[in-house]
N, C-alpha and C positions, 0 to 999 in steps of 0.2 A: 401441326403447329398450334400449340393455344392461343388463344386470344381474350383479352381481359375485359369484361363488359361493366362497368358500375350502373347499378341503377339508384337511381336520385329521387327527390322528391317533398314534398311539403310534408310533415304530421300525418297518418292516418291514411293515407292517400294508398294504399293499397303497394308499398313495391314487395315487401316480404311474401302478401299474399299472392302476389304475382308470380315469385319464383318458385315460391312454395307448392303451387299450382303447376306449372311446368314441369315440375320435377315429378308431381305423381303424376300427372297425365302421361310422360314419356316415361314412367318406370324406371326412373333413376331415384327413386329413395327404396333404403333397405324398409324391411317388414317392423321388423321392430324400432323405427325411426317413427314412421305411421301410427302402431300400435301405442307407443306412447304420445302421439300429438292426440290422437282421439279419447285416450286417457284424460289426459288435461284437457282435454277440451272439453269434454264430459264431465269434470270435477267442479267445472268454472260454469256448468247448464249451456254449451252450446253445441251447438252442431261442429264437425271438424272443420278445425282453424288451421289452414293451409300457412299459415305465419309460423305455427309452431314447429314445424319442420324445418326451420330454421333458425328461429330464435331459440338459443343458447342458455340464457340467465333468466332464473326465476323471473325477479324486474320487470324482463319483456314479457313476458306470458301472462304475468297478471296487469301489468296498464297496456299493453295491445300497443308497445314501442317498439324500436328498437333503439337500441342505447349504443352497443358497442357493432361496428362494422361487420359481416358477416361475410365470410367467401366458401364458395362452395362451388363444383365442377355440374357443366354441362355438357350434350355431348349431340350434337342435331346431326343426323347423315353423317358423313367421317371429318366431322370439325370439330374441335373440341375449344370451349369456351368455360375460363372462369369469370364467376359472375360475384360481382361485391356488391351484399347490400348495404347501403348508408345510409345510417342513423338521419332524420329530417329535424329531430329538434335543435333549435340555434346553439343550445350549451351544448351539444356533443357535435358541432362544428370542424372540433379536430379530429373527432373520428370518422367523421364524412371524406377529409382530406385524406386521409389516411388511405380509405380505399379506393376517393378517385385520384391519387398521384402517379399509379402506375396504370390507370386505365388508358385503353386506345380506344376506344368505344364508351359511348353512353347511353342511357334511356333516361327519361326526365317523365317523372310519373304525376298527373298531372287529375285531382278526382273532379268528375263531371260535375257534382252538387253544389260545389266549393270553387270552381274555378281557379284561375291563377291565382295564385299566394304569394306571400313574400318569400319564404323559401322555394319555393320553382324559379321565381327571377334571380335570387341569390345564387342559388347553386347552377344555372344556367350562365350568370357570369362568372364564379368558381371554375367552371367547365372553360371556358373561356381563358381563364386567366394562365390555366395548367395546359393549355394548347390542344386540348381535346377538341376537335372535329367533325367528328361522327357522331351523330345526334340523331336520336329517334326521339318523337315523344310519345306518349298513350296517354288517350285519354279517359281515365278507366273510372267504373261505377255508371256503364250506360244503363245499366239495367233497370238505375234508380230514378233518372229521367227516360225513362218509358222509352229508350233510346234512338233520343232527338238527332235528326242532323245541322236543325240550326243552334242547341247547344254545344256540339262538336264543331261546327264551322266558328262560331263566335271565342270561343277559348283556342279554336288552330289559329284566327286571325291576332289575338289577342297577344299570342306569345312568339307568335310571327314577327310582329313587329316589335316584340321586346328584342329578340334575337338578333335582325338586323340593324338594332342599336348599341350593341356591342358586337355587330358586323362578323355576324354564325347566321346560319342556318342549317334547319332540321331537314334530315335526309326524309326524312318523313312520320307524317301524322295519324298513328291509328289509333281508332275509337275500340274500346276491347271491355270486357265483365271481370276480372280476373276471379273472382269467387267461383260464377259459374263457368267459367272455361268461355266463354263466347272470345273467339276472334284471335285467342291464344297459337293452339296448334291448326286448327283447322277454321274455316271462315262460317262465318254464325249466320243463319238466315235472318235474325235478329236484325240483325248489321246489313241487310239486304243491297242496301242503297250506297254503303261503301265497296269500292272496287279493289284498295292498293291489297298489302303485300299483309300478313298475319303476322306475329311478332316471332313465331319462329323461322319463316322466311324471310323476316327483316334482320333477324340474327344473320343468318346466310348472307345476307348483304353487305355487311359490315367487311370490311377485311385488313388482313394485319396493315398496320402502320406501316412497319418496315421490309422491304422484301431481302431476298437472301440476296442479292447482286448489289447493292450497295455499301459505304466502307465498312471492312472489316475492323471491329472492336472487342475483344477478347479481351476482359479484366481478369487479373492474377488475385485470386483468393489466398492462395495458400502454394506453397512449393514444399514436393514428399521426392525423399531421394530411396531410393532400394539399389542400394550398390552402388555402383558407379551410374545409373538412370535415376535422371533428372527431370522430374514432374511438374509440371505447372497447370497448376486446378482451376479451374476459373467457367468464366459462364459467358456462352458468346451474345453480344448483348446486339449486334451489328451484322450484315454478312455475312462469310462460313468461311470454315479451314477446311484447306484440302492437301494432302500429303505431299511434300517436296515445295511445297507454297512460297514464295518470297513475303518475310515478313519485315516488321520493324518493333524493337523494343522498346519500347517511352518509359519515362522520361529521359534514356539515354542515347536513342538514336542508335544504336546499334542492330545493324543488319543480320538477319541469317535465314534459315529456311525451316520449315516443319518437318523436323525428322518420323514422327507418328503420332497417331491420334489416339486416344481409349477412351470409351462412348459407355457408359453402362445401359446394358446387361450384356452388352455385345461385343465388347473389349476392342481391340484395335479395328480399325476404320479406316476408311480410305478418304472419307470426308464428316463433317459436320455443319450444322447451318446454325440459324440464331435462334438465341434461347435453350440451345443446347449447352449444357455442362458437362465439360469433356476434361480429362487432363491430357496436355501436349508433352512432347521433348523436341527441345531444339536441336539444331543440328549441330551446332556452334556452344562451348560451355561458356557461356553468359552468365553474368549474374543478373538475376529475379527475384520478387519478393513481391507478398502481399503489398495490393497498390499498384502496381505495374500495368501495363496496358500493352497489347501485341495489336499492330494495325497494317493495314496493304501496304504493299511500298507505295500508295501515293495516297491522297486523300489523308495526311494525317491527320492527329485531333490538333485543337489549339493547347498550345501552353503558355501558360501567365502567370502574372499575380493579380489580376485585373478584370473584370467584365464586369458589363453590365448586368442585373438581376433585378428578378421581381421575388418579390418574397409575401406569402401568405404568413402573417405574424399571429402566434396563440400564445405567445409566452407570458408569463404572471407580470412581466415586467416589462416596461416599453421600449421595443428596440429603437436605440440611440446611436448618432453619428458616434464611430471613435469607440464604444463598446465590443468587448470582445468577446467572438464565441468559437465552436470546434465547427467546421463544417467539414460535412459529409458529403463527397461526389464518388460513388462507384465505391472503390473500397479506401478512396483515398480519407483522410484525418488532418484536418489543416486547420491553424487559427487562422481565424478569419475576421472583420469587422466592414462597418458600413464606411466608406471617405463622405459620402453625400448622399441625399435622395432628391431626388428631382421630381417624384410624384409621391403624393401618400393619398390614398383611396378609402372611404369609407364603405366596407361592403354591409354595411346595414341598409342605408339610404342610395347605395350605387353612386355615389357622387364624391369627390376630390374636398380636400381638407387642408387649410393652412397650418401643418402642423410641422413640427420638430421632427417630432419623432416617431415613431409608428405603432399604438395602439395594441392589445390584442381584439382581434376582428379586423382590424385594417390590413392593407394592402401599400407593399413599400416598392417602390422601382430607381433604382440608382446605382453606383458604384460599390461594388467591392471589391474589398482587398483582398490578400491572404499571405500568410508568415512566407510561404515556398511558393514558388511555382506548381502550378498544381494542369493535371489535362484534364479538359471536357471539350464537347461541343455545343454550337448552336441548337436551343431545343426544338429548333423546327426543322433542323438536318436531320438530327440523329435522337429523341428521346429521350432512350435508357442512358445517354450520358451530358445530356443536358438537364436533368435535375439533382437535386441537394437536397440538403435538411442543415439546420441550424438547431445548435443542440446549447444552451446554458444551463452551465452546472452539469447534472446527470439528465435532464428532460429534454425531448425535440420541442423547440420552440417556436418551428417555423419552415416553411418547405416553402421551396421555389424551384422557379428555372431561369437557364442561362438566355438572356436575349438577344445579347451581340457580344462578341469581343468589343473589348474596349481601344479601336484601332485610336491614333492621334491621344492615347490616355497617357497621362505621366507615369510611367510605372517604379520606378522608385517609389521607397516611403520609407516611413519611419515608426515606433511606436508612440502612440498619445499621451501626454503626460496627464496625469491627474486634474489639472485644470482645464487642460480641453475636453477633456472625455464628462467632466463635469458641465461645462458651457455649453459643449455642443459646437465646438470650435473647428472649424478646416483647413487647417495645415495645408499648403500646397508647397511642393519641395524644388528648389530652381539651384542649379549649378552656378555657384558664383563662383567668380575668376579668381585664382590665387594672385596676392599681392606683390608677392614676392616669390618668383619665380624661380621651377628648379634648376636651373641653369644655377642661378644667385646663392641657393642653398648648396649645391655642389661645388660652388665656386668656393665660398666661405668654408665646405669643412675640408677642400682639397684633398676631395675622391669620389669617385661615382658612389652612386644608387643602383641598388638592385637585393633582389630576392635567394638565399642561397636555400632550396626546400629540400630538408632531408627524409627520404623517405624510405621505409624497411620495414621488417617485421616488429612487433615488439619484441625486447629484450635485444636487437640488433646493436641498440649503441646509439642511438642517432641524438639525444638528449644529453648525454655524455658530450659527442664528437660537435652540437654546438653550444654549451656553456664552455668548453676545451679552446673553440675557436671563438667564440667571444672575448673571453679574456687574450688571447692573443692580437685580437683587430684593436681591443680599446688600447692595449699597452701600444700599439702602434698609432694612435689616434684617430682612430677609425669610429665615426657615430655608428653604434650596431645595438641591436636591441634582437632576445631570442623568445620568438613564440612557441611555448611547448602546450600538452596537457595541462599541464599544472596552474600556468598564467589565464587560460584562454578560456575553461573546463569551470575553472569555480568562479569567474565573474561572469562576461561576456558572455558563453555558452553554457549558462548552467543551469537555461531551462531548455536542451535538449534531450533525448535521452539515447541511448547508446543502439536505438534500432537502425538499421541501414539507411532509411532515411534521414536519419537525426545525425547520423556520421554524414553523410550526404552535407548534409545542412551547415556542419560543424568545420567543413574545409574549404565551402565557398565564404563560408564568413573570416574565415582567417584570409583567404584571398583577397578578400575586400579590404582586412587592417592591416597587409601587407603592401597591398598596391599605396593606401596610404601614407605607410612609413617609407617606401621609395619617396613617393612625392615628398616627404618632409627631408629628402636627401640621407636616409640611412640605410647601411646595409644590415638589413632584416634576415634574420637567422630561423627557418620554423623545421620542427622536430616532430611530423606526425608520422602515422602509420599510414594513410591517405591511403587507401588498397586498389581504388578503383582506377583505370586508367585515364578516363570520362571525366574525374571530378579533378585529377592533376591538369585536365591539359585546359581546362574551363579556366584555371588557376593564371596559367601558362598567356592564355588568351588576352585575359586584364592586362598585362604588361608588355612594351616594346619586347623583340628577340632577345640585345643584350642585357635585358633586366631581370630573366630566369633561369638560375640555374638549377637544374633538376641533379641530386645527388642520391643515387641507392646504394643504400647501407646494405650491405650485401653479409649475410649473415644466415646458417642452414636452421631450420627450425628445429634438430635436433639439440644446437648450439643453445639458440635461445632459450627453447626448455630450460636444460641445462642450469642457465643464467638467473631464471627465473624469481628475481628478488621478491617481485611481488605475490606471486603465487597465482598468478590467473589463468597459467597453462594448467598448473594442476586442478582448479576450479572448471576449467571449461573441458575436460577430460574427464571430470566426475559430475556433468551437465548442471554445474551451477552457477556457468556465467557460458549464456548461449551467443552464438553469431560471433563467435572469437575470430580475430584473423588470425589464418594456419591451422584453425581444428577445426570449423563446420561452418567458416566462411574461406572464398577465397581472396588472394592478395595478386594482382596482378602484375606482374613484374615491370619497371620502366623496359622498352624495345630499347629506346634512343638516349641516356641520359646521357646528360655532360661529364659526368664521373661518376666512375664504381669505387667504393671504398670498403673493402674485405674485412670487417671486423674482426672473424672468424681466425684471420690469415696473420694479421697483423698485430702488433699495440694500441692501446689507445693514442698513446704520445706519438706513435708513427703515423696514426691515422691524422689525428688533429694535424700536426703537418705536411703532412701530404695535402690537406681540404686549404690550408694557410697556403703553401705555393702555389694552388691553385688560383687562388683568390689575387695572390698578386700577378701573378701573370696574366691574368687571363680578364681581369676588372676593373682596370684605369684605377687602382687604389691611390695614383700619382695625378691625379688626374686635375692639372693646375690649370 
């Protein structure tokens, strides 16, 4: 299992030549890697520069930087370690984050001549702030102090107690040459007087974050179908899969089991562990989609729109309460914004700042929001799903992690209006009591409230069968109002877009402005395709029993083709409108609905009447 190490450090401080070193003393760099670092090195009049072995960009090999983060594999006895090096100058900040956001381990490079710097304190609370742990430091260039142990004892004491000021501590402190190899793989007579561990034994030390026995977290990348077998690709970020496994599908809670595993180069499996990238099939045809999340039947992740976050901010622009941006958790894509910040941190100075808003270079910790419910966990349970990125516009502008659910948090919300998002203003949302009550609204238009949802394939009829019965309720005096595509699609919904999640998104919201129009005492007429069974019965949920009536439009997709006024079966059949329902999505049929009405079979005029005596009979339409 890999393990990801970053090493850190102030300007100059030797970390490049550190790994650079490693890698030729253990014979892990190719010949012609070598061949040309001794090249440049020798163009530039020096002896081999153990940095250029892994510096990349001209840039770095002529100022002896590194600028952009660097990753490359290590491999000590049978453990294998990737190691990221990070840029130590404060403008390339982001790229330092960049490669410790997925570290489980750290070294903090620390040079003997120069002692602690402000970049070793900085990026040792950076370490801090991303929930890193695992902490070695080196204290390297003993060579150039004639290598002291009261210079190595005064900078281990030094950073000691920076460390226990933001409440870390280093697993431990070795003094090391990294040019000359002293105390790297083997212990330097140099160094006579230190006893601990060499830095490749202190590699050995180190061990994964997460072990394969706790909750399983499988994120859906991508779903590949070959026939009737149904693939879901993804990377176990959590625990392991094992064949016949009881799982659970998020965000729909649906149960099933692991029907087989395929592991490359090895193809089917009997198990896999984390950090493996496998594709599954379930036992059960579920629907899946990038975003998706497979977890143990217990231990699930949190889902919200809500938690607490800390966020490291780089963006050009100062993250602000009420601003909105895309956040990324796992493979999920959600708008997201700040409701408040409760701390904003200066990581120049280490110190707290009365501010608004949050700087690039600061540190933000407070509420956020996000357009959907979205799953992650606590980043001190689980890691690889408790962090994110914040992305405005097309750039990441910011990485964080989840620090609590936001238990007792109002989770409603709303979107900002122009004036607050400009003020800086927080909204807080509170349930006020209707004044006039639906009893009183019922009363006055003498007839219940309720929901009559039509649901069926497209081309079924269901948009027809209620404008059909609308005009029949209102001729009868019946308040009724019908939500279709057409009303819902180009105002209210018409910054979602047609991927499964965005239909997801596009049915709970009409649930919400139907549960409203009962409350306003109307019978509410809505005409979708709704496919999922999950997102009908969440609909179903929002309202008393006799307030939903579930109607499938029952119609063969041969028919509907057929029908096809608008042409989107012939489009989704010549792949130019993908994830259609009935050609390469599926449509789940109502089990239990209050009425089937056979388009296929019948009239429109016979349908529409049949949906109208239902309605009377069965709806207190008299309801004085």
């Amino acid at each position: 299992m890999e393990m990801t190490v970053v090493v850190l450090g102030h300007v100059d401080h030797g970390k490049s030549t550190l790994i650079g070193r490693l890698l030729y003393d253990t014979g892990q760099v190719q010949a012609d890697r070598v061949n040309f670092a001794c090249n440049r090195s020798a163009e530039q009049g020096r002896s081999l520069e153990y940095a250029f072995l892994l510096d990349g960009l001209a840039e770095e090999q002529e100022q002896g930087i590194t600028i952009d983060f660097t990753q490359t594999r290590l491999r000590f006895e049978n453990r294998d370690f990737v190691i990221a090096d990070a840029p130590g100058h404060r403008e390339f900040l982001k790229n330092m984050l960049s490669g410790a956001s997925q570290a489980e381990a750290a070294i903090v490079v620390i040079d003997a001549t120069e002692g602690v710097r402000e970049q070793s304190r900085r990026h040792g609370y950076l370490l801090s702030l991303l929930g890193v742990t695992q902490i070695a430091v080196v204290v390297n260039k003993m060579d150039l102090v004639d290598w002291s142990k009261p210079v190595f004892q005064s900078i281990q004491q030094e950073y000691e107690e920076f460390l226990q000021g933001q409440g870390m501590e280093a697993m431990q402190y070795i003094p090391i040459a990294a040019y000359t190899g002293d105390n790297l793989i083997q212990t330097s007579e140099n160094l006579a007087w230190y006893q601990g561990p060499t830095v490749r034994e202190q590699f050995l030390a180190f061990q994964p974050a997460r072990k394969a026995q706790e909750a399983l977290r499988f994120l859906v990348q991508d779903v590949y179908r070959f026939g009737s077998q149904r693939l879901l690709a993804g990377r176990i970020e959590s625990g392991c899969l094992t064949q016949g496994q009881d799982v659970v599908v998020w965000p729909t809670a649906e149960k099933t089991k692991i029907q087989r595993i395929d592991c490359w180069p090895r193809l089917e499996t009997l198990s896999a562990h984390q950090r493996e990238c496998v594709a599954v099939e379930l036992a059960d045809p579920l629907f899946a989609e990038r975003g998706m999340m497979l977890s143990g039947a217990v231990q699930p992740p949190a889902i919200s729109r809500c938690f607490r976050a800390r966020v490291v901010w780089l963006g050009r622009k100062e993250l602000a309460v009420g601003q909105r941006y895309k956040l990324k958790l796992g493979c999920q894509e959600v708008g997201a914004w700040f409701e408040r910040f409760d701390r904003v941190i200066d990581i120049g100075n280490l110190q707290d700042a009365s501010l608004a808003g949050v700087p690039a270079g600061f540190v933000g910790e407070g509420l956020l929001m996000t357009d959907q419910p979205i799953m992650f966990d606590e980043f001190s349970a689980i890691p690889a799903t408790g962090r994110f990125v914040l992305v405005d516009g097309y750039q990441i502008a910011g990485g964080g992690i989840v620090l609590a659910t936001a238990a007792g948090e109002r989770q409603n919300f709303t979107r900002f209006s122009h004036e607050q998002q400009t003020t800086g203003t927080n909204p807080v949302l509170f349930n006020e009591p209707n004044y006039i009550s639906l009893q009183e609204r019922r009363k006055r238009n003498r007839h219940h409230s309720f929901v009559i949802w039509l649901t069926g394939l497209s081309g079924a009829g269901k948009s027809t069968l209620a404008r059909g019965l609308e005009e029949k309720l209102f001729s009868a005096g019946v308040q009724t109002y019908v939500l279709d595509g057409d009303n819902i699609r180009g105002g209210l919904n018409q910054d979602l877009s047609f991927s499964t999640g965005g239909r997801r998104e596009n049915i709970r919201r009409v649930g919400e402005v139907a549960k409203l129009f009962v409350d306003a005492g109307f019978v509410v007429l809505t005409a979708f395709i709704s496919p999922y069974a999950n997102d009908r019965g969440r609909v179903r949920e929002l309202l008393l029993p006799e307030e939903f009536v579930e109607v499938f439009v029952k119609c063969s997709l041969k028919a509907c083709e057929q029908r096809d006024v608008k042409g989107l079966y012939a489009k989704a059949r010549q792949g130019i409108v993908r994830q259609f329902t009935g050609i390469d999505d599926i449509y789940e049929t109502p089990e239990q609905p209050e009425l089937v009405i056979d388009t296929e079979q019948y009239s429109v005029e016979s349908c529409v009447e049949q949906l109208y005596q239902y309605v009377i009979a069965n709806c207190r339409l008299a309801d004085k």
